[in-house]
C-alpha positions as CSV (number, residue, x, y, z in Angstrom):
1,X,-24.5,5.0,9.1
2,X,-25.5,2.3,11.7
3,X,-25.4,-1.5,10.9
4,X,-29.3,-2.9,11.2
5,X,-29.6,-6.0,12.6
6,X,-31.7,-7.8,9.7
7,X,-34.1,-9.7,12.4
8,X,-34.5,-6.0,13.8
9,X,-37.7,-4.3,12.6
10,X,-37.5,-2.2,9.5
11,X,-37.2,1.6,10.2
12,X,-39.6,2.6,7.8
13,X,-42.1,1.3,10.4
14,X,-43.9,-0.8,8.7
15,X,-43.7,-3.5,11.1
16,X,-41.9,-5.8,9.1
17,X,-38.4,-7.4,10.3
18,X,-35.7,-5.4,8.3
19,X,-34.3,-8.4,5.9
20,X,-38.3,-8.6,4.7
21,X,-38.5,-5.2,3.8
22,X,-35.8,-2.8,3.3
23,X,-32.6,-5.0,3.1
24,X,-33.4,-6.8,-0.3
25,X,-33.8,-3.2,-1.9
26,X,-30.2,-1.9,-0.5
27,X,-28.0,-5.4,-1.2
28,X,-26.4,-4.7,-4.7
29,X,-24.0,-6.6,-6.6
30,X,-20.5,-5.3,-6.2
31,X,-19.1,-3.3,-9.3
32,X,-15.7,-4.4,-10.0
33,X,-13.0,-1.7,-11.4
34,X,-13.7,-0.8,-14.9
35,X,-10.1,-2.1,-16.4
36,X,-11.3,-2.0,-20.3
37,X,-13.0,0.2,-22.2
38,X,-14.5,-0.5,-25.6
39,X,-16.3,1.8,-27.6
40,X,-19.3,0.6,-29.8
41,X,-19.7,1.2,-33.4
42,X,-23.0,3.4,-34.0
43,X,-24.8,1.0,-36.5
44,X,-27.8,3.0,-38.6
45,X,-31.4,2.5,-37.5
46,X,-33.0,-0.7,-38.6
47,X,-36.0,-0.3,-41.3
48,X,-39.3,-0.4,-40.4
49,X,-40.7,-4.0,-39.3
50,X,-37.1,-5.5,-39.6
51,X,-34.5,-6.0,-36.3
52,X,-31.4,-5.3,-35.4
53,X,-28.7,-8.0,-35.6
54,X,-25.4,-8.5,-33.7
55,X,-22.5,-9.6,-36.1
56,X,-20.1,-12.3,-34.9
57,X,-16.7,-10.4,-35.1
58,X,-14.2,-13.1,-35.0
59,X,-13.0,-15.5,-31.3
60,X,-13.8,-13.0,-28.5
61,X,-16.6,-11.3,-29.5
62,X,-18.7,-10.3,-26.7
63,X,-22.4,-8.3,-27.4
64,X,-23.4,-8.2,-23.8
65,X,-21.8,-9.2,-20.1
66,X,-22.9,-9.0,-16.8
67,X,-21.5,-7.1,-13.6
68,X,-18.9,-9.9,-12.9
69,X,-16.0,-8.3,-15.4
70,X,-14.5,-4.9,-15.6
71,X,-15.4,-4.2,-19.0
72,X,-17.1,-0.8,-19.9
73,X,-18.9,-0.8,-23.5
74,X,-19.5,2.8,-24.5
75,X,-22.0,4.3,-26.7
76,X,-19.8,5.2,-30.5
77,X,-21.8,8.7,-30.3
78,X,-21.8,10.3,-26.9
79,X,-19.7,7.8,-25.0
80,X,-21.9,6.9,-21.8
């Protein structure tokens, strides 16, 4: 795939110069190499009206990271 310029126009044609229109939608944050895996534990449904509640599991715990380690936290039930 060819390199675009981003002060060349978009090719969509919209007449827009490419890093106004289609180069913010293609630059991505760079996913590192998953190097852990951790499997969640399936907690029960909450009951009606009432929320769901992380529990502090000791020095470490982590509920939820951005892309900037190579952690994978896995569903306990299907594993995506």
């Amino acid at each position: 795939m060819a390199k675009i310029d981003p002060n060349e126009l978009c090719p969509c044609e919209s007449g827009l110069l490419f890093k106004e229109c289609h180069e913010p939608k293609i630059k991505r944050p760079k996913i590192p190499e998953i190097k852990e895996a951790i499997t969640l534990e399936v907690i029960p449904e909450p009951d009606p009206d009432t929320r769901t509640v992380f529990i502090y599991q000791g020095e470490g715990t982590v509920a939820i990271t951005g892309y900037e380690v190579g952690l994978a936290l896995l569903c306990g039930g299907c594993k995506s």
